[in-house]
TIFI-437662 format. One record per residue: residue number from 1; residue in one letter; x, y, z of N, C-alpha, C, O in turn. Coordinates in steps of 0.02 Angstrom, whole numbers. Layout:
BEGIN
<resi:NUM, resn:A, nx:X, ny:Y, nz:Z, cax:X, cay:Y, caz:Z, cx:X, cy:Y, cz:Z, ox:X, oy:Y, oz:Z>
...
***
This chain:
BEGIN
<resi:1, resn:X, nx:5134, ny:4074, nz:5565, cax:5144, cay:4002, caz:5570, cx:5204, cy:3983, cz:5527, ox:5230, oy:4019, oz:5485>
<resi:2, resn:X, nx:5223, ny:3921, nz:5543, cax:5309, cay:3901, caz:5514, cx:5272, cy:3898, cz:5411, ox:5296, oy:3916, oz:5357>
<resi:3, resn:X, nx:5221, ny:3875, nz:5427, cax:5190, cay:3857, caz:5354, cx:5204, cy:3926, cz:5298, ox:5218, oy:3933, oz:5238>
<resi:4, resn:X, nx:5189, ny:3976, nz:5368, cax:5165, cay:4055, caz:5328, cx:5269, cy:4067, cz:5276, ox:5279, oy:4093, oz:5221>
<resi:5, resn:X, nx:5308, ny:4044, nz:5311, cax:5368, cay:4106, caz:5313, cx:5409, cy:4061, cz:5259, ox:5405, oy:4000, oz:5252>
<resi:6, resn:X, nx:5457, ny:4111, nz:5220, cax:5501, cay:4083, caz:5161, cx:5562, cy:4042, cz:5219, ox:5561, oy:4022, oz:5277>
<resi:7, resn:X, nx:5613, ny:4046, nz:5161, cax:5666, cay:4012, caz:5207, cx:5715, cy:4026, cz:5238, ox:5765, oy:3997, oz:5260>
<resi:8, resn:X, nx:5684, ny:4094, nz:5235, cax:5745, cay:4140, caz:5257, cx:5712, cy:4164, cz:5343, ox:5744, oy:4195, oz:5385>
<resi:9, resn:X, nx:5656, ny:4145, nz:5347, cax:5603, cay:4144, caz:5426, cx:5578, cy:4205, cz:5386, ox:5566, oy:4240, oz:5435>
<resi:10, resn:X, nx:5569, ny:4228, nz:5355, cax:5526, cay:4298, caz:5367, cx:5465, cy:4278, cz:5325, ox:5465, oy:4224, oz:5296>
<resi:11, resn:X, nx:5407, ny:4323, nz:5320, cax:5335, cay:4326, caz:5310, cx:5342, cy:4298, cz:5232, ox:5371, oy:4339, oz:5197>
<resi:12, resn:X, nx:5321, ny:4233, nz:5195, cax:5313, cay:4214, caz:5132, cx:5280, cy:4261, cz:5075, ox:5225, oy:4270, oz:5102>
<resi:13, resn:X, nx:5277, ny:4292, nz:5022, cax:5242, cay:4350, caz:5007, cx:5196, cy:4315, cz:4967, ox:5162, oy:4346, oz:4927>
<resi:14, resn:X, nx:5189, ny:4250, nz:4975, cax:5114, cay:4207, caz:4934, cx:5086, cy:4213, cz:4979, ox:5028, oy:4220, oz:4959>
<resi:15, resn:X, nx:5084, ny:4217, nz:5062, cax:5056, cay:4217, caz:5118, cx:4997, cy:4285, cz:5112, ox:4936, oy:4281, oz:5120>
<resi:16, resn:X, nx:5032, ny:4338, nz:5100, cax:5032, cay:4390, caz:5079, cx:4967, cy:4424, cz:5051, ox:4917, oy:4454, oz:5068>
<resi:17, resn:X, nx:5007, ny:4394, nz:4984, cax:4955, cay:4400, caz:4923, cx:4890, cy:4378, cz:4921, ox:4846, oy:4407, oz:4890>
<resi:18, resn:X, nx:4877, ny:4305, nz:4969, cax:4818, cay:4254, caz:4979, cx:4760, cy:4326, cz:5030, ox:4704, oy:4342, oz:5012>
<resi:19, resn:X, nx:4799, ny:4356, nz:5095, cax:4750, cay:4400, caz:5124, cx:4751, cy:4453, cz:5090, ox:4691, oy:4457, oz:5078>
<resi:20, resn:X, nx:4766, ny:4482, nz:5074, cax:4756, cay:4539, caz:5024, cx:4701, cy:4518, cz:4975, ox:4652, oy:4554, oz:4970>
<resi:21, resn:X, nx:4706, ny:4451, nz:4931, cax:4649, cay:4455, caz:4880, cx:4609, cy:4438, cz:4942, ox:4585, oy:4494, oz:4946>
<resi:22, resn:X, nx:4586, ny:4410, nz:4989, cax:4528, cay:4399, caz:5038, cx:4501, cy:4465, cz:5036, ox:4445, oy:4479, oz:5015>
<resi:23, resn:X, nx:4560, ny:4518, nz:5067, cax:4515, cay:4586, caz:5076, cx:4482, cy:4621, cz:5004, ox:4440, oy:4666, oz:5013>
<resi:24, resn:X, nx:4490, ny:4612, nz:4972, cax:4495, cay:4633, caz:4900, cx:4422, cy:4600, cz:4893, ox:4375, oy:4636, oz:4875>
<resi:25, resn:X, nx:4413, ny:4536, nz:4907, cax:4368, cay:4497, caz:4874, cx:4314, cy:4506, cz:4925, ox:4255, oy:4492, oz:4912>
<resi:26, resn:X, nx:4327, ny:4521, nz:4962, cax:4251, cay:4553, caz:5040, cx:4223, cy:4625, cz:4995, ox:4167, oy:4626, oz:4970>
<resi:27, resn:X, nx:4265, ny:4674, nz:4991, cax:4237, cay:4743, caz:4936, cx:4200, cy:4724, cz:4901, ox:4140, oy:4730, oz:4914>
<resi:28, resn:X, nx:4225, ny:4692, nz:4841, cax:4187, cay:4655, caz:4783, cx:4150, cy:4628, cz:4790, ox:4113, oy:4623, oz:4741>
<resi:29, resn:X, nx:4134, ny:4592, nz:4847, cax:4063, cay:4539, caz:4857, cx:4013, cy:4609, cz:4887, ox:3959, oy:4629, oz:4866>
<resi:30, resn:X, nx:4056, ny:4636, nz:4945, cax:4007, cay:4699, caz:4972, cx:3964, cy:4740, cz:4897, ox:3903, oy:4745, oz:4889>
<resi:31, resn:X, nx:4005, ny:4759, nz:4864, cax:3998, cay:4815, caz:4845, cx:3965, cy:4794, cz:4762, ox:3936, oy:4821, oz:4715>
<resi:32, resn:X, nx:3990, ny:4737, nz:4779, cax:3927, cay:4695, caz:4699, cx:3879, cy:4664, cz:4745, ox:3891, oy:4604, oz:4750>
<resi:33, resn:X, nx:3844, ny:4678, nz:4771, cax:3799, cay:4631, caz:4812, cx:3778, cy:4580, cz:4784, ox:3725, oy:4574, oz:4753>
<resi:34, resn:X, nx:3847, ny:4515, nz:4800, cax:3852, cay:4449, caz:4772, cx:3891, cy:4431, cz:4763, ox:3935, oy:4469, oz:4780>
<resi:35, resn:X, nx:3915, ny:4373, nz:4734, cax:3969, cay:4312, caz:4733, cx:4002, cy:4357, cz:4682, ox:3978, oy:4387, oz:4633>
<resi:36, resn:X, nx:4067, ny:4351, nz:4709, cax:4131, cay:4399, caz:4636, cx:4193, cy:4349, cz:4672, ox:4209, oy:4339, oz:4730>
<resi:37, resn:X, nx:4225, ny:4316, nz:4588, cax:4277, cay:4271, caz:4586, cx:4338, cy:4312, cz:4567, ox:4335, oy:4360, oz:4528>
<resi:38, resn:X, nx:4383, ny:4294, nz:4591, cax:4446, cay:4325, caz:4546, cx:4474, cy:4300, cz:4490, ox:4487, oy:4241, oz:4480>
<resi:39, resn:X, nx:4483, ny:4345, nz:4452, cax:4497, cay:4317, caz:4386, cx:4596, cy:4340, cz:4374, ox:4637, oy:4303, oz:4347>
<resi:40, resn:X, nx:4608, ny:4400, nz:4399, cax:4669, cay:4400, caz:4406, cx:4698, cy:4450, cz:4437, ox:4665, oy:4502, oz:4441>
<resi:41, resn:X, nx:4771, ny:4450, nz:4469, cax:4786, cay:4468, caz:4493, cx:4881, cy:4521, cz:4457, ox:4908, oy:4504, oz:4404>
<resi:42, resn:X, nx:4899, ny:4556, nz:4486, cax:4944, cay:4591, caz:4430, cx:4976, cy:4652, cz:4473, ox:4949, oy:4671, oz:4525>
<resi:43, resn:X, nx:5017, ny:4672, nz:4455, cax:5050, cay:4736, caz:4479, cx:5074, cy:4721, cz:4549, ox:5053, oy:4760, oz:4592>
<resi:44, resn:X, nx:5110, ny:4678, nz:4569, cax:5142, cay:4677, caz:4659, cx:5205, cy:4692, cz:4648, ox:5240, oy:4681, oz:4598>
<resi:45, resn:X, nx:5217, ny:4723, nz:4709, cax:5272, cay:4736, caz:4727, cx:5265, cy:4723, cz:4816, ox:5212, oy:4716, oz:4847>
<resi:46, resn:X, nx:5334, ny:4721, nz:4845, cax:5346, cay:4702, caz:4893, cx:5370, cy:4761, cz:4930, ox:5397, oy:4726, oz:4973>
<resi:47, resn:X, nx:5383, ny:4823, nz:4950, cax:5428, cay:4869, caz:4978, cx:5443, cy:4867, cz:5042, ox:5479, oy:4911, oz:5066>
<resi:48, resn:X, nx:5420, ny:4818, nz:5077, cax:5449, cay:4816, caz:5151, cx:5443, cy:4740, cz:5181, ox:5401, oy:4697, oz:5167>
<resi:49, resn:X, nx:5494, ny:4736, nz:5222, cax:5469, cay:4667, caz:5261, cx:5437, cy:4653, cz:5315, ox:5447, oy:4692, oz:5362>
<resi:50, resn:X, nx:5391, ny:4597, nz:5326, cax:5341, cay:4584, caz:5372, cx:5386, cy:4539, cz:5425, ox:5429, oy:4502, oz:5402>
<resi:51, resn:X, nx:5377, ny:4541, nz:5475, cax:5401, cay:4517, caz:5523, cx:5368, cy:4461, cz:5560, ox:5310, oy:4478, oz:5571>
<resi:52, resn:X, nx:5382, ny:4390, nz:5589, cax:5315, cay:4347, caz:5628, cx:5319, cy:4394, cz:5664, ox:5370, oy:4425, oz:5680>
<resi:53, resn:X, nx:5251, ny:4403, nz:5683, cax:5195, cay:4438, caz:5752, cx:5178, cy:4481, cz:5731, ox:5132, oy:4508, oz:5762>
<resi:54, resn:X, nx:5204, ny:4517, nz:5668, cax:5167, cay:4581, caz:5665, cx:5092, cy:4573, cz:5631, ox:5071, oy:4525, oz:5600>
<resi:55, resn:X, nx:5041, ny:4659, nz:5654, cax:4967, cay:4647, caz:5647, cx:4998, cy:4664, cz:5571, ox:5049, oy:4695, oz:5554>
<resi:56, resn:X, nx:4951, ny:4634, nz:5535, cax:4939, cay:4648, caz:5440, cx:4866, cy:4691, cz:5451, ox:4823, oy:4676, oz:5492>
<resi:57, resn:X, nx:4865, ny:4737, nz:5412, cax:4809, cay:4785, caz:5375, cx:4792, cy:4782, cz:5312, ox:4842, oy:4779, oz:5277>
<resi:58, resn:X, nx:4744, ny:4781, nz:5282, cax:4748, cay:4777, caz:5217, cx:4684, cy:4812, cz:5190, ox:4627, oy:4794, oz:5203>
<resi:59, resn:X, nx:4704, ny:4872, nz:5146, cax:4665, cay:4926, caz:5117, cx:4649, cy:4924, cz:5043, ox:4689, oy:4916, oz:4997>
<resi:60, resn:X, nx:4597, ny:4930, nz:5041, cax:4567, cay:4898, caz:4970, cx:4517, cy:4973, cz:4940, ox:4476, oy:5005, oz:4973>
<resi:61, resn:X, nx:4536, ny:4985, nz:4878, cax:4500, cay:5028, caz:4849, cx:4477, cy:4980, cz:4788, ox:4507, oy:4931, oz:4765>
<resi:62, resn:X, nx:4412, ny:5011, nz:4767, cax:4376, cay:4990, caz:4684, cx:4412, cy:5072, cz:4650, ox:4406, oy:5129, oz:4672>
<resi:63, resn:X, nx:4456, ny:5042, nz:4581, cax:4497, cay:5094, caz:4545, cx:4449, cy:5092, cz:4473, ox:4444, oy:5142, oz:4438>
<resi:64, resn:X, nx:4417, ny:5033, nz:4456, cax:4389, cay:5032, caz:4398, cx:4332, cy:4983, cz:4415, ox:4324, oy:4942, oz:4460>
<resi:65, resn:X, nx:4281, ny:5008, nz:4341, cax:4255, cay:4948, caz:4328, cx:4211, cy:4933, cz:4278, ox:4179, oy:4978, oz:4252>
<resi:66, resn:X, nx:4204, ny:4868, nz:4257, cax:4190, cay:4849, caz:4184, cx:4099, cy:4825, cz:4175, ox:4055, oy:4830, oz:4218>
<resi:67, resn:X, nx:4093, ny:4801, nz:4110, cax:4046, cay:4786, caz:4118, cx:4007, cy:4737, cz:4185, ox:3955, oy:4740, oz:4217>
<resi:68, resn:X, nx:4049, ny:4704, nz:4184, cax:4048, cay:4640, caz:4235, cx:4112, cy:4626, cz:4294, ox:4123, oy:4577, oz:4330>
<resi:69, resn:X, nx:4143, ny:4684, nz:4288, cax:4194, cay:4691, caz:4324, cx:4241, cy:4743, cz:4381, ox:4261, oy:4795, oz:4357>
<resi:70, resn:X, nx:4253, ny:4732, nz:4437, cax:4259, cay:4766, caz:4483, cx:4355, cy:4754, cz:4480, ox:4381, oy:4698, oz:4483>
<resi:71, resn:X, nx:4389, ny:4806, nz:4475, cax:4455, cay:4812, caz:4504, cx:4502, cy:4840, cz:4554, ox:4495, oy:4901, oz:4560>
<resi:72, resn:X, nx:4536, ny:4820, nz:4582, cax:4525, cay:4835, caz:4657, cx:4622, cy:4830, cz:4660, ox:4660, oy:4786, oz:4641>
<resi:73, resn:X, nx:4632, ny:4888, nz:4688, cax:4696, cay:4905, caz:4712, cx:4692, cy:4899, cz:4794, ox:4649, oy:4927, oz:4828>
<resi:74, resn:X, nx:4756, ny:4849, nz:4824, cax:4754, cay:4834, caz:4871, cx:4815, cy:4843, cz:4896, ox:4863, oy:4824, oz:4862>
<resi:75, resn:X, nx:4829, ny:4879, nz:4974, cax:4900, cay:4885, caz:4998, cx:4886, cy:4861, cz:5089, ox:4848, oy:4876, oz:5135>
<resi:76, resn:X, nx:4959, ny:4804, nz:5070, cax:4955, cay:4777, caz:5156, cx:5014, cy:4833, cz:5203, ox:5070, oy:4847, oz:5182>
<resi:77, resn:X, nx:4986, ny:4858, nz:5267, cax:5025, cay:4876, caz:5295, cx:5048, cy:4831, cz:5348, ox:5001, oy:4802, oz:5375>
<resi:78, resn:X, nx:5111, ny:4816, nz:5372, cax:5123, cay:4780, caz:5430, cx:5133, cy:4838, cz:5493, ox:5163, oy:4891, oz:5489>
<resi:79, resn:X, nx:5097, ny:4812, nz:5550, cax:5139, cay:4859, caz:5621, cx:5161, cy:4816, cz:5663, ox:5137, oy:4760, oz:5671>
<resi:80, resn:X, nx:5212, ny:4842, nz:5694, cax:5272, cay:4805, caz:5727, cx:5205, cy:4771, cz:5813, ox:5160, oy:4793, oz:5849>
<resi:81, resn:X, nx:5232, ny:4728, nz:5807, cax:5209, cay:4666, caz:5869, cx:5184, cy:4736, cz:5940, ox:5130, oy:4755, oz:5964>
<resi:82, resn:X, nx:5263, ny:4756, nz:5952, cax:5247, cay:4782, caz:6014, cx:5252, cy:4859, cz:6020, ox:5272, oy:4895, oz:6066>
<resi:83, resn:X, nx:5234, ny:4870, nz:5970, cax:5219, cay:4948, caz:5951, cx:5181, cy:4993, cz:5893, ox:5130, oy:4970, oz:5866>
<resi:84, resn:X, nx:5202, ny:5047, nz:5878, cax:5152, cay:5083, caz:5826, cx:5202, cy:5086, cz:5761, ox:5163, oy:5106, oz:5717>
<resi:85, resn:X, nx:5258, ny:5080, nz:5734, cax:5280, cay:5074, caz:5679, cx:5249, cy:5040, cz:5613, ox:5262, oy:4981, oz:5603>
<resi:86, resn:X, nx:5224, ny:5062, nz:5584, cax:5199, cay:5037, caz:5522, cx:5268, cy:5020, cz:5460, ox:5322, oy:5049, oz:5453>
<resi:87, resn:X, nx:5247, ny:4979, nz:5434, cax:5278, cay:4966, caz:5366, cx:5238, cy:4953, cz:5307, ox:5192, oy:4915, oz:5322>
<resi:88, resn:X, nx:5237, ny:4973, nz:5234, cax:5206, cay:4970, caz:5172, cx:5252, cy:4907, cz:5173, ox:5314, oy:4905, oz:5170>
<resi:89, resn:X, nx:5199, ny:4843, nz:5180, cax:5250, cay:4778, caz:5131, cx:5223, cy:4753, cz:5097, ox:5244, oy:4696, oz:5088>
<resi:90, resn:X, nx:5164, ny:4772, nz:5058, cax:5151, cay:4751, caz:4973, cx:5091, cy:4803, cz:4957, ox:5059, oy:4836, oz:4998>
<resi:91, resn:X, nx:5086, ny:4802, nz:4893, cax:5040, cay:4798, caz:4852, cx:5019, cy:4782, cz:4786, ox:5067, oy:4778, oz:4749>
<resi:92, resn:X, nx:4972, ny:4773, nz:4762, cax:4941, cay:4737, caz:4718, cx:4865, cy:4767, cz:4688, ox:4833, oy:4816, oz:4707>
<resi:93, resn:X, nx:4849, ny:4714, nz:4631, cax:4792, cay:4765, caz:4600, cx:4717, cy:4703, cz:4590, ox:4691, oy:4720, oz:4537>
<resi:94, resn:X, nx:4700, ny:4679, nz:4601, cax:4669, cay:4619, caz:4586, cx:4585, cy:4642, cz:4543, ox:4550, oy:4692, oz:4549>
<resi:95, resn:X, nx:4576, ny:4580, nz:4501, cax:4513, cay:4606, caz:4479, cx:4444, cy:4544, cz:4485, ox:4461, oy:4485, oz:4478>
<resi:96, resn:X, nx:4396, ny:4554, nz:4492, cax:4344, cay:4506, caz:4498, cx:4283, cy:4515, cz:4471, ox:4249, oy:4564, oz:4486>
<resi:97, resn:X, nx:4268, ny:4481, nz:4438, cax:4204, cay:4479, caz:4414, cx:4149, cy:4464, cz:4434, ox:4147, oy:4404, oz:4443>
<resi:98, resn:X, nx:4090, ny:4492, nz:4449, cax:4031, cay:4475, caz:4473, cx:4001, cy:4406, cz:4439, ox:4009, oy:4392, oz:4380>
<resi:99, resn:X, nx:3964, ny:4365, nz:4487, cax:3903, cay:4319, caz:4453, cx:3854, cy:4301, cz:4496, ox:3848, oy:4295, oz:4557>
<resi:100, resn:X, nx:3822, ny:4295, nz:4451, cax:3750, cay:4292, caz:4470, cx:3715, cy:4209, cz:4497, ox:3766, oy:4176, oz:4490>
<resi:101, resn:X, nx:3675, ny:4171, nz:4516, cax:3632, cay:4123, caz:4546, cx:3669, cy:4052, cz:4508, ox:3690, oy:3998, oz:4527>
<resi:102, resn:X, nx:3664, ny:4088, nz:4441, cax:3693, cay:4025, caz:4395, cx:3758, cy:4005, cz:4396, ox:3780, oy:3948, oz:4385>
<resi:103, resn:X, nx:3798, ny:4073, nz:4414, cax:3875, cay:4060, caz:4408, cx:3884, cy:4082, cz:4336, ox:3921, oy:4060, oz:4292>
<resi:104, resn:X, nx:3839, ny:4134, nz:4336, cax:3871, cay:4180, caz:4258, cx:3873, cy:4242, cz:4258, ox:3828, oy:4269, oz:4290>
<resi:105, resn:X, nx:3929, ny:4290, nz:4220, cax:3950, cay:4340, caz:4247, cx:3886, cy:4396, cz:4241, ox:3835, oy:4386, oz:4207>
<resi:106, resn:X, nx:3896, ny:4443, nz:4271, cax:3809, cay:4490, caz:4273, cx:3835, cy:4547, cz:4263, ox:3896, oy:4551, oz:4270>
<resi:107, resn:X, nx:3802, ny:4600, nz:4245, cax:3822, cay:4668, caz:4256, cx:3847, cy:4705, cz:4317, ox:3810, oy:4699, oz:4366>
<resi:108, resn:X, nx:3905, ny:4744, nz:4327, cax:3887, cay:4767, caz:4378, cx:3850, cy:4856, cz:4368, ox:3848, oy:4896, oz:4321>
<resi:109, resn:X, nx:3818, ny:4854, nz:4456, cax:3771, cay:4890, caz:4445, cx:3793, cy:4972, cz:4468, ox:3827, oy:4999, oz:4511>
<resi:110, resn:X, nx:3747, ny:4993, nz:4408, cax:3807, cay:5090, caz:4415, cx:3780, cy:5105, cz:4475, ox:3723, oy:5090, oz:4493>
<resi:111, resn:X, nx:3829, ny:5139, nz:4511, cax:3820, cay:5186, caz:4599, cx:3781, cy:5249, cz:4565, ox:3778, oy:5269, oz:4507>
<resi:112, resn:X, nx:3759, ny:5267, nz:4613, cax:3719, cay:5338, caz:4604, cx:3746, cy:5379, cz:4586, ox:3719, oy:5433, oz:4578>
***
């Protein structure tokens, strides 16, 4: 959308950054079974450009995590509109904290 793109027409990288923490923040809710806020975000870089029409991917790993906290390295791939070309055009590291009923942060819970 015209809203999405800088001023140069190409893909805005706040546009970007906004689906990436989405995917980021689906893991974290999955994988804390429950509400997880972001508290911050850090480490982007941009290495390729996104094009309008192209599909966005966005791959999310959990790299750490804290008492109450899940961190999550995230990379968007773009592929070209009318073909299979991929491009790496960001990544980023985001982190979120679990909470609980009250809206206070909880443990998260150790995997097997």
């Amino acid at each position: 959308m015209p809203t999405d793109l800088n001023p140069y027409g190409g893909v805005f990288g706040g546009w970007l950054m906004s689906q990436m923490a989405l995917g980021a923040g689906s893991l974290a809710s999955r994988e804390g079974k429950g509400k997880a806020v972001l508290v911050s975000a850090s480490d982007f870089a941009f290495p390729g450009a996104m094009q309008v029409g192209d599909e966005l991917s966005v791959y999310c790993d959990i790299v750490a995590t804290g008492n109450t906290s899940l961190t999550i390295a995230a990379e968007a791939v773009a592929r070209e509109r009318n073909g299979e070309a991929e491009t790496k055009v960001a990544q980023g590291t985001f982190k979120f904290v679990l909470l609980d009923e009250n809206d206070r942060p909880r443990a998260v819970a150790k995997w097997a």
